[in-house]
C-alpha positions in Angstrom: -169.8 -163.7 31.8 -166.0 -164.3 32.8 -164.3 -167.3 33.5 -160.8 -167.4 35.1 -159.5 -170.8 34.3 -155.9 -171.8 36.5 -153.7 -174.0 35.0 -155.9 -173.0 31.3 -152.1 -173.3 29.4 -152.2 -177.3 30.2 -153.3 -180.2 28.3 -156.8 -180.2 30.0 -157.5 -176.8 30.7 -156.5 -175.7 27.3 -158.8 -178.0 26.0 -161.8 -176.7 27.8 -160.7 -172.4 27.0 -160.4 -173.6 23.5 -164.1 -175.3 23.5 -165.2 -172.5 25.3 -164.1 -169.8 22.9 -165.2 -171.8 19.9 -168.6 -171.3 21.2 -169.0 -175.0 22.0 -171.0 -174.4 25.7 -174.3 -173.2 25.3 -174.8 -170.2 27.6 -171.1 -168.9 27.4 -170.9 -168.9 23.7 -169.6 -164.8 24.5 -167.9 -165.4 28.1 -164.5 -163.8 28.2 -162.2 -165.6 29.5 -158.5 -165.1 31.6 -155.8 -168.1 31.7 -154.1 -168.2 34.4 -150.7 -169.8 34.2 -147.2 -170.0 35.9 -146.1 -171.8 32.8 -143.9 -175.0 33.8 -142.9 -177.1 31.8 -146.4 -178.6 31.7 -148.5 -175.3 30.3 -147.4 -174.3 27.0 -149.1 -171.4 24.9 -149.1 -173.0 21.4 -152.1 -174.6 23.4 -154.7 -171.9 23.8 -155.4 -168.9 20.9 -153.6 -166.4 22.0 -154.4 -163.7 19.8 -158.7 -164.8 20.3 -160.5 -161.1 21.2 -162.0 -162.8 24.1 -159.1 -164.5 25.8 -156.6 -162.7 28.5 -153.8 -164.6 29.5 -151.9 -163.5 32.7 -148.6 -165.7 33.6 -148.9 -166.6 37.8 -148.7 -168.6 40.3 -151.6 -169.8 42.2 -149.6 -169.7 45.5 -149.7 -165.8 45.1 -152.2 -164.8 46.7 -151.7 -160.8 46.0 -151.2 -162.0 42.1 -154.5 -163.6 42.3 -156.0 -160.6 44.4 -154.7 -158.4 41.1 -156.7 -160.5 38.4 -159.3 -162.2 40.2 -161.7 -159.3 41.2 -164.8 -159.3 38.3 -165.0 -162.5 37.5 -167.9 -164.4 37.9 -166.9 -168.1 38.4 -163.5 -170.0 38.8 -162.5 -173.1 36.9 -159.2 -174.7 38.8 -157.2 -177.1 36.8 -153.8 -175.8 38.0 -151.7 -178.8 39.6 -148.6 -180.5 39.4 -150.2 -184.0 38.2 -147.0 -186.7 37.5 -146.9 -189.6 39.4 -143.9 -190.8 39.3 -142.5 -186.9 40.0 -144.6 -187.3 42.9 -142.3 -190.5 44.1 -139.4 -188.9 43.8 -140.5 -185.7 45.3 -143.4 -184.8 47.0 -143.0 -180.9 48.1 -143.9 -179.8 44.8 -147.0 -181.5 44.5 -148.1 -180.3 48.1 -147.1 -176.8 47.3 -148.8 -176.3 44.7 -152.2 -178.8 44.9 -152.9 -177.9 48.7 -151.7 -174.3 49.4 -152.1 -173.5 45.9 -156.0 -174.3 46.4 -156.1 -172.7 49.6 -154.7 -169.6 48.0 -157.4 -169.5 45.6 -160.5 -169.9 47.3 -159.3 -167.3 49.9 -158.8 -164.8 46.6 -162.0 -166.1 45.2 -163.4 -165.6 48.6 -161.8 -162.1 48.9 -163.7 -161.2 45.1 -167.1 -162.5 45.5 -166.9 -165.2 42.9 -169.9 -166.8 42.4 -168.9 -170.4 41.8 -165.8 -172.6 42.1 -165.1 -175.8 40.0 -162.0 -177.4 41.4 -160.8 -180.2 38.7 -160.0 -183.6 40.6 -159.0 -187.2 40.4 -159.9 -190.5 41.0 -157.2 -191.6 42.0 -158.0 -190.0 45.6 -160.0 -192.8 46.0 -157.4 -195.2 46.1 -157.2 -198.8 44.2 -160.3 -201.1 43.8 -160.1 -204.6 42.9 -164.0 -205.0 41.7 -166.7 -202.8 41.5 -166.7 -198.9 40.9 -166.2 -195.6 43.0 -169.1 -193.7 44.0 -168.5 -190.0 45.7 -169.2 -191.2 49.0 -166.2 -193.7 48.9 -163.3 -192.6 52.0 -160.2 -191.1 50.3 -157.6 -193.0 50.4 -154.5 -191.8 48.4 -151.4 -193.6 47.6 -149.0 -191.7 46.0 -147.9 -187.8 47.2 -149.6 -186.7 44.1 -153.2 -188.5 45.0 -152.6 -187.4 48.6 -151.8 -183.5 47.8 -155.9 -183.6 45.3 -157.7 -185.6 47.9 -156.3 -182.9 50.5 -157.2 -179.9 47.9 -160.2 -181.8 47.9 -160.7 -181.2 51.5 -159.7 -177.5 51.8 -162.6 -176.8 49.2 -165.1 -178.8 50.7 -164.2 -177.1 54.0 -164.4 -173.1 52.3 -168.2 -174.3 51.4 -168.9 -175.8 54.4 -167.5 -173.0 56.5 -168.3 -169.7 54.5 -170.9 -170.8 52.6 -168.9 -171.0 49.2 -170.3 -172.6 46.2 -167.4 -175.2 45.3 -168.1 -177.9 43.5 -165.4 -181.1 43.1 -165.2 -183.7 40.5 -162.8 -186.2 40.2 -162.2 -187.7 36.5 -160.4 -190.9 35.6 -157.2 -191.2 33.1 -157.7 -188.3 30.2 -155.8 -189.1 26.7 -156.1 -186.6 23.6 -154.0 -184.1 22.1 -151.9 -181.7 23.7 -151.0 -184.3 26.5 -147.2 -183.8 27.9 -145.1 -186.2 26.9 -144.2 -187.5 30.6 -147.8 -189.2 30.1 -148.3 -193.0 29.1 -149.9 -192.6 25.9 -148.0 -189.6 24.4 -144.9 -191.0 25.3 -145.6 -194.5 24.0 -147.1 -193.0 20.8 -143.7 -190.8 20.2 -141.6 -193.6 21.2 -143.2 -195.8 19.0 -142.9 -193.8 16.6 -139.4 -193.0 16.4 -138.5 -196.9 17.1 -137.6 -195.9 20.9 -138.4 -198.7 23.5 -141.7 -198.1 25.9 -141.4 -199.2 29.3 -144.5 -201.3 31.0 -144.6 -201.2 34.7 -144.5 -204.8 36.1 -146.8 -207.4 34.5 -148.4 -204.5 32.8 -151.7 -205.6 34.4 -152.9 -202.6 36.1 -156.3 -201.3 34.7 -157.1 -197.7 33.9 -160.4 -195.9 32.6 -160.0 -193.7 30.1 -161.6 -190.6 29.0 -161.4 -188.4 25.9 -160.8 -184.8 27.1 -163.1 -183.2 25.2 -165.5 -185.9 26.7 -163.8 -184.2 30.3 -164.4 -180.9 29.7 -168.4 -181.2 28.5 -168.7 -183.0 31.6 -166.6 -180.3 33.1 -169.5 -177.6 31.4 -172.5 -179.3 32.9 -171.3 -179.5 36.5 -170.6 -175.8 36.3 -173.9 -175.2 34.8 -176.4 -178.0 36.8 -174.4 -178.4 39.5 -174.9 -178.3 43.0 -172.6 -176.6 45.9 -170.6 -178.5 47.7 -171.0 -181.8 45.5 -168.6 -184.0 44.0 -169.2 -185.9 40.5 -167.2 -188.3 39.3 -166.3 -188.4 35.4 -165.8 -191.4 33.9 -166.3 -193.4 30.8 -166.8 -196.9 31.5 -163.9 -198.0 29.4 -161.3 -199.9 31.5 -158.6 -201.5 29.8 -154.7 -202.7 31.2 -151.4 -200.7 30.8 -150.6 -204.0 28.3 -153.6 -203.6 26.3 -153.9 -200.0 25.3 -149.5 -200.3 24.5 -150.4 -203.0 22.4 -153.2 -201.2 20.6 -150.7 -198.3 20.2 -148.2 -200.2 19.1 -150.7 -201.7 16.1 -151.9 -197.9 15.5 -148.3 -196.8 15.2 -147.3 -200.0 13.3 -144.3 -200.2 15.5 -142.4 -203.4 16.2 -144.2 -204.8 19.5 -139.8 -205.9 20.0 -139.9 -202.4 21.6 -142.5 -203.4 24.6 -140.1 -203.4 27.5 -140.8 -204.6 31.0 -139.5 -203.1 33.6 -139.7 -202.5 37.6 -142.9 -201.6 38.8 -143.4 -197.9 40.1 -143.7 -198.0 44.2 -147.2 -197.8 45.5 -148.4 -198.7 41.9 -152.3 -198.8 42.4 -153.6 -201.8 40.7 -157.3 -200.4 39.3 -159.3 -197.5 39.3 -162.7 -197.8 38.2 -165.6 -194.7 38.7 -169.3 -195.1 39.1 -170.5 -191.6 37.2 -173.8 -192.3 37.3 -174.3 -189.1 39.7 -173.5 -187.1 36.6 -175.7 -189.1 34.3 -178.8 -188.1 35.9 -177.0 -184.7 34.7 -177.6 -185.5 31.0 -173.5 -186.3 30.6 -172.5 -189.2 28.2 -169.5 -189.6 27.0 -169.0 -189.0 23.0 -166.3 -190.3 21.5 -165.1 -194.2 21.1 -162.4 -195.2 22.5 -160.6 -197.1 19.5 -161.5 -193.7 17.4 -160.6 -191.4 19.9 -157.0 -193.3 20.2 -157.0 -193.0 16.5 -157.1 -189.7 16.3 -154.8 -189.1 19.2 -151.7 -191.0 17.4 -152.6 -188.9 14.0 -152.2 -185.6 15.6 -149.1 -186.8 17.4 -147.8 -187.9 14.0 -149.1 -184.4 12.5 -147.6 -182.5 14.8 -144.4 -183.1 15.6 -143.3 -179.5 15.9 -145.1 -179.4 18.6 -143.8 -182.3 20.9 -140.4 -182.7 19.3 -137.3 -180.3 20.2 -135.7 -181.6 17.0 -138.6 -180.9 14.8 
């Protein structure tokens, strides 16, 4: 078996090759596998093995399509994290984000089309969806994106839905809610509150600090991830979620306690435009799979803020 994995340098796809070459998915316990990376300043090597027998890594850009045509032949299935993913980049410029989530997608399936790949997993959101004020997402909800970033996924949505409906592909889609764990950028909420905290620097809450997110351990992600790719069906979509919902002021506060920090350094501050208020999944699509999530929340932030502190080499320019 081998697994080409795009964007496998990143906080979530690194997570998944490195569970995948420690023999943690039953079936691909000996699947080579080739990362495939244009390393911005979101992928990072110090992430993935390097030197593991069974892991290729080949620096490119998923807009190439004669890169991909170069590397892409022989493998049997295609796992697509590769995105730009910031919000708030997304605000204050959008080309980027539609670059590389829509044409970047549609580059990819046409390769994996050219090669014969058996199966596609393209990595999602939930935040295609939208902003829900009660109740839960199920996968037959309308898209409706409000920031460049959501708008450039639900469109790479689209394109893949439309290269199984058309040739007769076998893509499948999920769309996760908000992942936390180690190896997250530092551009994210709970990395940079954690190392801010940490070094007495001030965190900034958007508005009230009232907007609700669910949160997912990434290892949690990536099982889920596993199973789709293995029990699947073509052309679906499965939503990944956890069930734990809490605000923006919550989980800072809960950081601030786990990083005994001074809760002084909670600052308010302007809310980002187009801030969706609440995203919230129904998963229970994927339940019927045999998927439930593993690790606890409080635990799972736990650990999260110990390897921060453990590793500051690794997020810190003056470590």
């Amino acid at each position: 078996m081998k697994v080409f994995v795009t964007g496998g340098a990143g906080f979530i796809g690194s997570q998944y090759v490195r569970a995948m070459l420690a023999g943690e998915y039953a079936g691909y316990e000996d699947a080579e596998v080739t990362v495939f990376d244009l390393l911005t300043y979101a992928g990072n090597t110090a992430n993935l093995p390097m030197d593991h027998e069974r892991l290729t890594f080949v620096q490119g850009d998923i807009r190439d399509g004669a890169a991909l045509d170069r590397v892409l032949p022989g493998h049997d299935v295609v796992v697509h994290f590769a995105a730009e993913s910031h919000v708030d980049r997304s605000v204050a410029g959008a080309e980027p984000f539609v670059s590389t989530n829509v044409l970047g997608t549609q580059q990819l399936l046409d390769a994996s089309l050219r090669a014969r790949v058996s199966t596609v997993l393209c990595v999602s959101t939930d935040e295609v969806y939208g902003s829900i004020e009660s109740g839960s997402w199920d996968e037959n909800e309308p898209l409706l994106p409000n920031s460049p970033y959501s708008a450039s996924k639900a469109g790479s949505d689209l394109i893949a839905r439309a290269f199984w409906r058309t040739h007769g592909m076998d893509v499948r889609i999920t769309r996760c809610s908000n992942n936390y764990g180690p190896y997250q950028n530092v551009e994210k909420l709970i990395p940079l509150f954690i190392t801010n905290l940490m070094g007495g620097k001030p965190v900034g809450l958007y508005g009230d600090g009232g907007n609700v997110r669910e949160w997912l351990h990434v290892a949690d992600h990536c099982a889920a991830l596993q199973l789709v790719l293995t029990d699947g069906e073509p052309g679906e979509v499965y939503n990944i979620g956890s069930g734990v919902e809490v605000t923006n002021k919550e989980i800072t506060d809960k950081l601030v306690e786990l990083c005994d920090a001074d809760p002084g350094l909670i600052r308010y501050v302007e809310d980002r435009k187009g801030h969706d208020l609440r995203y919230s999944l129904d998963f229970g699509k994927l339940t019927k799979l045999g998927f439930s999530p593993a690790v606890d929340f409080t635990d799972g932030l736990r650990s999260t803020v110990e390897w921060y502190r453990d590793n500051p080499s690794w997020w810190s320019p003056e470590s």
